[in-house]
PDB file of N, CA, C and O in Angstrom:
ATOM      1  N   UNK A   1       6.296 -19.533  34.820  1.00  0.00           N
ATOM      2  CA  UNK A   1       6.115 -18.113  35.073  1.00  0.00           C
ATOM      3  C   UNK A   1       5.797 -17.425  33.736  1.00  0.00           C
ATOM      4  O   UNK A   1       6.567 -17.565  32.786  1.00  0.00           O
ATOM      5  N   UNK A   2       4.887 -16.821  33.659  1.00  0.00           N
ATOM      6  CA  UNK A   2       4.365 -15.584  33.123  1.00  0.00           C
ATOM      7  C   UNK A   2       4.795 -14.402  32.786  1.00  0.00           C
ATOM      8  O   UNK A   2       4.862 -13.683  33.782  1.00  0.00           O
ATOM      9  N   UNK A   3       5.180 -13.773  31.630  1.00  0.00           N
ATOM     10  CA  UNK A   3       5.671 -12.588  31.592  1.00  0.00           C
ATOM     11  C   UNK A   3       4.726 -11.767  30.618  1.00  0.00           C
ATOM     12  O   UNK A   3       4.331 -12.084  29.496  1.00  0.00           O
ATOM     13  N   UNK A   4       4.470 -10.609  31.368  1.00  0.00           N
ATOM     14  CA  UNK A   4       3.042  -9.967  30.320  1.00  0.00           C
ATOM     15  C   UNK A   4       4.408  -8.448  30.323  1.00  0.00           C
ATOM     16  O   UNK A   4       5.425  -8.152  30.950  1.00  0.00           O
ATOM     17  N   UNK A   5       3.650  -7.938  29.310  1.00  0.00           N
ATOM     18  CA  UNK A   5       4.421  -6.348  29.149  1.00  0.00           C
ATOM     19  C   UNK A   5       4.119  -5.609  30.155  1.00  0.00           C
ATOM     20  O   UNK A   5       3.283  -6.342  30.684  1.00  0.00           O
ATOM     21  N   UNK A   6       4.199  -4.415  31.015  1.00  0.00           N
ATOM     22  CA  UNK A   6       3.470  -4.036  31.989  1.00  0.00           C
ATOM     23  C   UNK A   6       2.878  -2.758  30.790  1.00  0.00           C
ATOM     24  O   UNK A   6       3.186  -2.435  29.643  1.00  0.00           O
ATOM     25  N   UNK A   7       1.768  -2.253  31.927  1.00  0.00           N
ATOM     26  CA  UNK A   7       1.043  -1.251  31.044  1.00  0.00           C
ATOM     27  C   UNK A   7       1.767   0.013  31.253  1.00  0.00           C
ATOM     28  O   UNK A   7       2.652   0.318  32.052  1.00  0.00           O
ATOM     29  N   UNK A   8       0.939   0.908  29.989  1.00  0.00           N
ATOM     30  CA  UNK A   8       1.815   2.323  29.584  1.00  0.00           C
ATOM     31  C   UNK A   8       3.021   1.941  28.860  1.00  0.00           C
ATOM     32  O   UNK A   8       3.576   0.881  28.571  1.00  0.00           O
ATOM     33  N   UNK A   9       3.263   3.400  28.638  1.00  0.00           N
ATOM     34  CA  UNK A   9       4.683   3.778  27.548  1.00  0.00           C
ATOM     35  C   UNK A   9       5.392   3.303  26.922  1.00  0.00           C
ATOM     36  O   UNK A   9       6.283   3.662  26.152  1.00  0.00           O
ATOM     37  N   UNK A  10       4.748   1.893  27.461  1.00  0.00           N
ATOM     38  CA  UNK A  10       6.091   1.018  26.118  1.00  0.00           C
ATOM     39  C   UNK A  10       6.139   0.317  25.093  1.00  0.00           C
ATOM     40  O   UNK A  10       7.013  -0.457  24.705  1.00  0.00           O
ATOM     41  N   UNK A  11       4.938   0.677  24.552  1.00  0.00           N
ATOM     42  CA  UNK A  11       4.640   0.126  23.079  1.00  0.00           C
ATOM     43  C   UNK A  11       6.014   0.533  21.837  1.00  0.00           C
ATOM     44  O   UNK A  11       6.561   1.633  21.754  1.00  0.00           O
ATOM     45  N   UNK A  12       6.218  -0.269  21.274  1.00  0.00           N
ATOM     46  CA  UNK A  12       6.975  -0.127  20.075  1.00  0.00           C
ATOM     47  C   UNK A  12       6.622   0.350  18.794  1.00  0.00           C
ATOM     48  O   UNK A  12       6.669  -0.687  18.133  1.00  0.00           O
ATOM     49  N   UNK A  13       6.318   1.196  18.071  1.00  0.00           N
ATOM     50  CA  UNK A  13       5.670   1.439  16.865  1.00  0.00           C
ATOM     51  C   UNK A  13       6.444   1.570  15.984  1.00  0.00           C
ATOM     52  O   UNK A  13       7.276   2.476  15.941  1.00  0.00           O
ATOM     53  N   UNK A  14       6.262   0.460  14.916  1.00  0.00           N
ATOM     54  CA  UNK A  14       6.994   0.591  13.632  1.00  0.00           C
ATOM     55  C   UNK A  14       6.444   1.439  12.446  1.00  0.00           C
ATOM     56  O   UNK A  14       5.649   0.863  11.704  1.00  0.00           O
ATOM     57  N   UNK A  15       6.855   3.092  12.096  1.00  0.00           N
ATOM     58  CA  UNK A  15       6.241   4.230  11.586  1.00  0.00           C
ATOM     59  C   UNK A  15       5.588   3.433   9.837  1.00  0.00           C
ATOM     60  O   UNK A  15       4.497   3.530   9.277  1.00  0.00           O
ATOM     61  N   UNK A  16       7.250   2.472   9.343  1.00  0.00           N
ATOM     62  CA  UNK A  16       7.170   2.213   8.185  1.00  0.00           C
ATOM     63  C   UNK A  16       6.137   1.369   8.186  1.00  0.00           C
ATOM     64  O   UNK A  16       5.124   1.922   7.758  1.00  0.00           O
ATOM     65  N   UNK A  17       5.985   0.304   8.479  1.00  0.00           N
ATOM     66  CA  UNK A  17       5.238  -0.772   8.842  1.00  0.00           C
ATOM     67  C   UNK A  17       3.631  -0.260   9.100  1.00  0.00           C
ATOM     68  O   UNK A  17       2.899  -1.241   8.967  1.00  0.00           O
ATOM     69  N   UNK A  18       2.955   0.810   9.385  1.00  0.00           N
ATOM     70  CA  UNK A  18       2.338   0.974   9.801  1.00  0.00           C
ATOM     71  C   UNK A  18       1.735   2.347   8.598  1.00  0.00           C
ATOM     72  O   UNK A  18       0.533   2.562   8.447  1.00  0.00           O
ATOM     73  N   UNK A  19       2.543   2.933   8.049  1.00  0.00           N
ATOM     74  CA  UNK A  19       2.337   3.896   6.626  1.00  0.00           C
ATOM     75  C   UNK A  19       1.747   2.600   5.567  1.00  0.00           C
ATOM     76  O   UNK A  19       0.605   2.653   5.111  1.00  0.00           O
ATOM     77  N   UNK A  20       2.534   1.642   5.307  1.00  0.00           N
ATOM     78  CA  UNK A  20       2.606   0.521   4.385  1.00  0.00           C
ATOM     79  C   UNK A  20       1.078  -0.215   4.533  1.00  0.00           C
ATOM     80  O   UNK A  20       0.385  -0.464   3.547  1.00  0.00           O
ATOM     81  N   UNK A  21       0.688  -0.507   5.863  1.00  0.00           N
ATOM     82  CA  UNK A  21      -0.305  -0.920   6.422  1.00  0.00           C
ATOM     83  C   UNK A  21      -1.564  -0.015   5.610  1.00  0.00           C
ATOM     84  O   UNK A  21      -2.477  -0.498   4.940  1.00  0.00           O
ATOM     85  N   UNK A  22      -1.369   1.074   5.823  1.00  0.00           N
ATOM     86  CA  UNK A  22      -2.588   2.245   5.762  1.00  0.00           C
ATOM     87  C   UNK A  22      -2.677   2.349   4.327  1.00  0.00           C
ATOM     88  O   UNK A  22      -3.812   2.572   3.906  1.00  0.00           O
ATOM     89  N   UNK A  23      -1.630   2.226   3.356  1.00  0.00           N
ATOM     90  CA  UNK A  23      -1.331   2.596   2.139  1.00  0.00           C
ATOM     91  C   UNK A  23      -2.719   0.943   1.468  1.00  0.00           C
ATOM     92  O   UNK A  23      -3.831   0.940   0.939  1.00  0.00           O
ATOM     93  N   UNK A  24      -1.700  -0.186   1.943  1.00  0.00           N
ATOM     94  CA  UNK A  24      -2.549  -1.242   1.689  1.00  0.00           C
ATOM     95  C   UNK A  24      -4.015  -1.331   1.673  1.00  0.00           C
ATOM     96  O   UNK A  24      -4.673  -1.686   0.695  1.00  0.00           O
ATOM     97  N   UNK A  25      -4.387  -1.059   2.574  1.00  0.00           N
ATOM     98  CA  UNK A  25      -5.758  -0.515   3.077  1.00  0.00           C
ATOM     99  C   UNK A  25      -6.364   0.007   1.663  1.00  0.00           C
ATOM    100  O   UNK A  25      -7.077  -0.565   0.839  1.00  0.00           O
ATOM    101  N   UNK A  26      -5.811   1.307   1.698  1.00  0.00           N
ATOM    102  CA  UNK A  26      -5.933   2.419   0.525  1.00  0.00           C
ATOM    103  C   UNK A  26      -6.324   1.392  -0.841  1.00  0.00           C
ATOM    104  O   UNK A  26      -7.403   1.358  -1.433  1.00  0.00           O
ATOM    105  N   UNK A  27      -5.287   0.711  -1.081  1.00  0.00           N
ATOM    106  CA  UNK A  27      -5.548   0.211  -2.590  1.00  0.00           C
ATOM    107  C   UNK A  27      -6.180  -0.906  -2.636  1.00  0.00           C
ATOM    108  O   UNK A  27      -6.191  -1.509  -3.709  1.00  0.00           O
ATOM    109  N   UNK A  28      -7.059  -1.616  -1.152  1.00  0.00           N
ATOM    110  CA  UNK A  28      -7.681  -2.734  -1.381  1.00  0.00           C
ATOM    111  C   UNK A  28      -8.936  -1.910  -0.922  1.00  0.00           C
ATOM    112  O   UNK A  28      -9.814  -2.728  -0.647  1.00  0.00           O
ATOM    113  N   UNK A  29      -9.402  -0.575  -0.716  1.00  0.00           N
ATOM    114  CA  UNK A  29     -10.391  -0.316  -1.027  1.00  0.00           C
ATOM    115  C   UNK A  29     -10.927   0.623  -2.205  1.00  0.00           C
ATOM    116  O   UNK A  29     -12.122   0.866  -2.373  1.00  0.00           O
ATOM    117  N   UNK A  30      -9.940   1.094  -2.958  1.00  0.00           N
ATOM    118  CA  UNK A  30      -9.859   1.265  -4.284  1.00  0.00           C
ATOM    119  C   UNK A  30      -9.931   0.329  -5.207  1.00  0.00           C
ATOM    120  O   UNK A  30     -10.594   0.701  -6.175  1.00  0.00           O
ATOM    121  N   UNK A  31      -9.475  -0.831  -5.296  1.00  0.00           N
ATOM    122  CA  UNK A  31      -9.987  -2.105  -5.963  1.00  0.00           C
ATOM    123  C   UNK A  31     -11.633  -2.834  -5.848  1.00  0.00           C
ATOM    124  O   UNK A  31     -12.326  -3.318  -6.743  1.00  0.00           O
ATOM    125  N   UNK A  32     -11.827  -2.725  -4.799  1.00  0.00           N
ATOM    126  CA  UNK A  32     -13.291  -3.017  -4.013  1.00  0.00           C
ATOM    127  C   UNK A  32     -13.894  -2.230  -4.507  1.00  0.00           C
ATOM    128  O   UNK A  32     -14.941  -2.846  -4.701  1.00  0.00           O
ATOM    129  N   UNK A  33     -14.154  -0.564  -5.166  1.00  0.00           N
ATOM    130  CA  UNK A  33     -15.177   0.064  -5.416  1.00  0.00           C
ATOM    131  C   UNK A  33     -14.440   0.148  -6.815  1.00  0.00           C
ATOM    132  O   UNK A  33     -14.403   1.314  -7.208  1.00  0.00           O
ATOM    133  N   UNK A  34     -13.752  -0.891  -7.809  1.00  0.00           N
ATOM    134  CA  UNK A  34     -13.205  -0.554  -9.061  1.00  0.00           C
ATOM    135  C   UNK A  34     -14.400  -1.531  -9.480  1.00  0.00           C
ATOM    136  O   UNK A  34     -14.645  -2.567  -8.863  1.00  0.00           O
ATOM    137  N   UNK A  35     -15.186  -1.047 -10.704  1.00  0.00           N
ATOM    138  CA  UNK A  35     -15.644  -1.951 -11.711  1.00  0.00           C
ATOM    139  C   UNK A  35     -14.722  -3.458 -12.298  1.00  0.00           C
ATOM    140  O   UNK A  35     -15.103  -4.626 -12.226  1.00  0.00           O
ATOM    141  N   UNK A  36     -13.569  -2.983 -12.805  1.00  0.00           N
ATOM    142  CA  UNK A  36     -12.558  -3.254 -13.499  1.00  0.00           C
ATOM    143  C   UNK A  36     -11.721  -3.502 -12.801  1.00  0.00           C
ATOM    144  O   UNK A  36     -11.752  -3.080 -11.645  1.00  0.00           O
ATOM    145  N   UNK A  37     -10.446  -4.447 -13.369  1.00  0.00           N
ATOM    146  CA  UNK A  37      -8.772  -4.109 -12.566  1.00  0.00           C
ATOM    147  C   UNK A  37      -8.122  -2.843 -12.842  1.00  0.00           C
ATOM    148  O   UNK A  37      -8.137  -2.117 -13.836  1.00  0.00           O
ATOM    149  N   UNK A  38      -7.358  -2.731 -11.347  1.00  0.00           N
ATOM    150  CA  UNK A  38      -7.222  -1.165 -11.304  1.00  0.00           C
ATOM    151  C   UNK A  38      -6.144  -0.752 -12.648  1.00  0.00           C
ATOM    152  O   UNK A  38      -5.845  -1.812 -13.198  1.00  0.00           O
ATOM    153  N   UNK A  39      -5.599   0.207 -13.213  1.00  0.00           N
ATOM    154  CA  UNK A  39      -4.876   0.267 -14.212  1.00  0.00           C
ATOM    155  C   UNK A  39      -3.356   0.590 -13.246  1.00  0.00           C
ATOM    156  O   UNK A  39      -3.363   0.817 -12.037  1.00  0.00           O
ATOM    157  N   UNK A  40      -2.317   0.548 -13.982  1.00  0.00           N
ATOM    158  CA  UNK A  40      -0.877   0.902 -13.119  1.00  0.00           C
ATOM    159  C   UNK A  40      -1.418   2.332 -13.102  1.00  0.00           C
ATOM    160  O   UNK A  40      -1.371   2.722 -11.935  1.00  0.00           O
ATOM    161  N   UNK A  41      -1.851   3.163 -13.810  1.00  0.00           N
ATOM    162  CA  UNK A  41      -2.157   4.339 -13.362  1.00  0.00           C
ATOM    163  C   UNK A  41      -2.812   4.640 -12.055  1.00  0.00           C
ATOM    164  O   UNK A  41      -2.235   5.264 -11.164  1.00  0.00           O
ATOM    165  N   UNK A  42      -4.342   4.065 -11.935  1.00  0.00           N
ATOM    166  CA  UNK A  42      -4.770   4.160 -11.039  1.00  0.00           C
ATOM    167  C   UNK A  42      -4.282   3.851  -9.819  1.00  0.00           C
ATOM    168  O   UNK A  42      -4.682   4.343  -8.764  1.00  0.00           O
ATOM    169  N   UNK A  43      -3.173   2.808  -9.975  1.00  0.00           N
ATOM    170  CA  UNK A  43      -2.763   1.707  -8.496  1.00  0.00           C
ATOM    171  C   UNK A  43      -1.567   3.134  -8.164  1.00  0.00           C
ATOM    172  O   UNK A  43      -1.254   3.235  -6.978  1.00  0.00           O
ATOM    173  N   UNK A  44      -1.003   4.061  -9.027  1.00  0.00           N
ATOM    174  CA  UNK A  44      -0.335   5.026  -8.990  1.00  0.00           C
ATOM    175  C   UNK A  44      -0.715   5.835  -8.208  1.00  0.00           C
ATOM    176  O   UNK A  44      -0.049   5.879  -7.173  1.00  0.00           O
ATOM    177  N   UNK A  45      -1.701   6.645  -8.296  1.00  0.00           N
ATOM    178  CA  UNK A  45      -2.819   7.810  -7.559  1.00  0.00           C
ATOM    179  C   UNK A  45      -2.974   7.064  -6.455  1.00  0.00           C
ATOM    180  O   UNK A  45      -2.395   7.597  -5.508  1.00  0.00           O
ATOM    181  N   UNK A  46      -3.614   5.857  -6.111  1.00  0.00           N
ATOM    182  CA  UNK A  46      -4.248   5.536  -4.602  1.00  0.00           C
ATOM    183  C   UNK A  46      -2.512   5.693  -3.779  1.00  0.00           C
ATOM    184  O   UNK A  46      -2.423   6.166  -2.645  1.00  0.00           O
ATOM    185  N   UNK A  47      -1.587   5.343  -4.360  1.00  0.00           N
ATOM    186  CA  UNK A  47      -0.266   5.120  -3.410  1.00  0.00           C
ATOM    187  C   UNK A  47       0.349   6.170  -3.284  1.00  0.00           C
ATOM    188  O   UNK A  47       1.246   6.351  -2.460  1.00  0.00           O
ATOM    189  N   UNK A  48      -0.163   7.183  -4.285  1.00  0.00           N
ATOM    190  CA  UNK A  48       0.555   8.440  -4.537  1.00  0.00           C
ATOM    191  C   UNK A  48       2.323   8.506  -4.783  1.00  0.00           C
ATOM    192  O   UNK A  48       3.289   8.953  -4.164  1.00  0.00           O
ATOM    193  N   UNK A  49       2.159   8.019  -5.640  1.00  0.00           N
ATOM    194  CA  UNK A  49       3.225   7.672  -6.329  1.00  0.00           C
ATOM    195  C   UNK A  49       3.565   9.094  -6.569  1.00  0.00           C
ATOM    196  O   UNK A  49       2.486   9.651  -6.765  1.00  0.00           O
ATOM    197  N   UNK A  50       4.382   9.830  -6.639  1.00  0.00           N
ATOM    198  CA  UNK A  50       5.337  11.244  -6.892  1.00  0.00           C
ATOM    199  C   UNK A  50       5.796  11.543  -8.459  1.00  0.00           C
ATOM    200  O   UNK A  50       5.559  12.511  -9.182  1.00  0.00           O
ATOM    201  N   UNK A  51       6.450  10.483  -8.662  1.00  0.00           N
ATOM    202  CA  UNK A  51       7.087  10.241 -10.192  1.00  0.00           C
ATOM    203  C   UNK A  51       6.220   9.649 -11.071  1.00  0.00           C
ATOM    204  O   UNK A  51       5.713   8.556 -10.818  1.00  0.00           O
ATOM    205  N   UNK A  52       5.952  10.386 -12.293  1.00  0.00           N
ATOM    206  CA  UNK A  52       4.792   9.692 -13.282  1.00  0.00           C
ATOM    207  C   UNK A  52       6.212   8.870 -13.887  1.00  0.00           C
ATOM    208  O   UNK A  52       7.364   9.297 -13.975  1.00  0.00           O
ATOM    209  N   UNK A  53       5.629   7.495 -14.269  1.00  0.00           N
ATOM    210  CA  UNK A  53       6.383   6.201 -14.880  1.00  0.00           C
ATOM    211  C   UNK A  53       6.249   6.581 -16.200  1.00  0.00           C
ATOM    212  O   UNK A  53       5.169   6.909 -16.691  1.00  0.00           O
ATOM    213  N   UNK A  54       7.801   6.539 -17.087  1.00  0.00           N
ATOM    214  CA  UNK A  54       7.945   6.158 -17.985  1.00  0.00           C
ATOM    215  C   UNK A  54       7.769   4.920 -18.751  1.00  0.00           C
ATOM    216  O   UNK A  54       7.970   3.877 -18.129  1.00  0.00           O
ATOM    217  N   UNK A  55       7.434   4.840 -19.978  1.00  0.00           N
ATOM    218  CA  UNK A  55       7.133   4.079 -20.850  1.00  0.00           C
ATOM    219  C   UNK A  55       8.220   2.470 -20.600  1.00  0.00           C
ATOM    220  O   UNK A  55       7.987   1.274 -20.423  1.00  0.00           O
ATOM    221  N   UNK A  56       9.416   3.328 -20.717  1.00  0.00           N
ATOM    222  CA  UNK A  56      10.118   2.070 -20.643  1.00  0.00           C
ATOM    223  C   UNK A  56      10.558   1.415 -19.037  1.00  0.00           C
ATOM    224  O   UNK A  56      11.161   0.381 -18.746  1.00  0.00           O
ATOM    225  N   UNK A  57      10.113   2.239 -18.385  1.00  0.00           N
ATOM    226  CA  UNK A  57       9.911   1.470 -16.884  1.00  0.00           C
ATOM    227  C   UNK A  57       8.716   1.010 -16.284  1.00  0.00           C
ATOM    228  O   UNK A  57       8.522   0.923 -15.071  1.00  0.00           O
ATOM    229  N   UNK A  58       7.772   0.664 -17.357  1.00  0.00           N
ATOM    230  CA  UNK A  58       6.768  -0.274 -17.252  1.00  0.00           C
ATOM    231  C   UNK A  58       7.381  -1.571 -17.006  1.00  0.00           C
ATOM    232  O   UNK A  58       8.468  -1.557 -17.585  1.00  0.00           O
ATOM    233  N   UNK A  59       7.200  -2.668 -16.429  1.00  0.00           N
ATOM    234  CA  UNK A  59       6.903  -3.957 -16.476  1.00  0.00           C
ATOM    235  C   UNK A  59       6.813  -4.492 -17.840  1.00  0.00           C
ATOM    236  O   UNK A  59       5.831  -4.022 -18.415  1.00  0.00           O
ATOM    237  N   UNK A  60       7.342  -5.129 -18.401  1.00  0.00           N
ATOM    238  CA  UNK A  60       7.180  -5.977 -19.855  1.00  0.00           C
ATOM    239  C   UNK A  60       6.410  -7.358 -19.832  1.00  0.00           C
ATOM    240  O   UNK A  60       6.933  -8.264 -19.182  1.00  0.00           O
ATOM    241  N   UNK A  61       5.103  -7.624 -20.541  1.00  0.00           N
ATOM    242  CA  UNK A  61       4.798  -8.893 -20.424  1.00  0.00           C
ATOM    243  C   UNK A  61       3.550  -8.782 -19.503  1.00  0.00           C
ATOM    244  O   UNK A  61       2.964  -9.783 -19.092  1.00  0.00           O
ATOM    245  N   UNK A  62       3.213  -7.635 -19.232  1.00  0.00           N
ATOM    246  CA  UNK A  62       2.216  -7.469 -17.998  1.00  0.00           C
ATOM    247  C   UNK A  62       0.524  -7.035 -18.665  1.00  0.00           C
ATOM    248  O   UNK A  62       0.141  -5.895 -18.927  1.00  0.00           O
ATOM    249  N   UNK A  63       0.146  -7.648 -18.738  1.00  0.00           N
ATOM    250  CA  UNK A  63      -1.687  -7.398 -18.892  1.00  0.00           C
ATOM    251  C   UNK A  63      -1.725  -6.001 -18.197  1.00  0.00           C
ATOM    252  O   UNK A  63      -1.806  -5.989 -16.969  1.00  0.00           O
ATOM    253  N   UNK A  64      -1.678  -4.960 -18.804  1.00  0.00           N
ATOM    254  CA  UNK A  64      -2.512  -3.643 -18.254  1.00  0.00           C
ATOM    255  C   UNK A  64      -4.247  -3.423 -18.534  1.00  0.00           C
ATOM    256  O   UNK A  64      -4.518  -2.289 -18.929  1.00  0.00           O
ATOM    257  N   UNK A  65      -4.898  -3.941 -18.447  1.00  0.00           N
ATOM    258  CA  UNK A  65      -6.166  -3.759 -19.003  1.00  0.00           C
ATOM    259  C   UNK A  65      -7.298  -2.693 -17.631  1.00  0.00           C
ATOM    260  O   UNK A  65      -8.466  -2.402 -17.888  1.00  0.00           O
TER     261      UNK A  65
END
């Protein structure tokens, strides 16, 4: 036996899952029209990051180019 969902109203939508989705999107088509690798700045702006990053909460050891 077969069990299908029936149709209408009962889809589940995960809000986070689905922001995260769109965001992704966002910065793999911002990379796609980048000459270059994107900078943490730039990868900042496409995600809209709120808080500009301090110096010492960079990543250590990380190629920014």
């Amino acid at each position: 036996m077969t069990h299908v969902a029936p149709l209408g109203g009962t889809a589940v939508q995960d809000h986070v899952a689905l922001a995260e989705i769109e965001l992704c999107g966002e910065l793999i088509i911002a990379a796609s029209a980048a000459e270059d690798r994107l900078s943490l700045e730039s990868i900042d702006a496409v995600l809209r990051v709120a808080e500009e990053r301090k110096p010492a909460d960079r990543p250590r050891g990380r190629d920014r180019r």
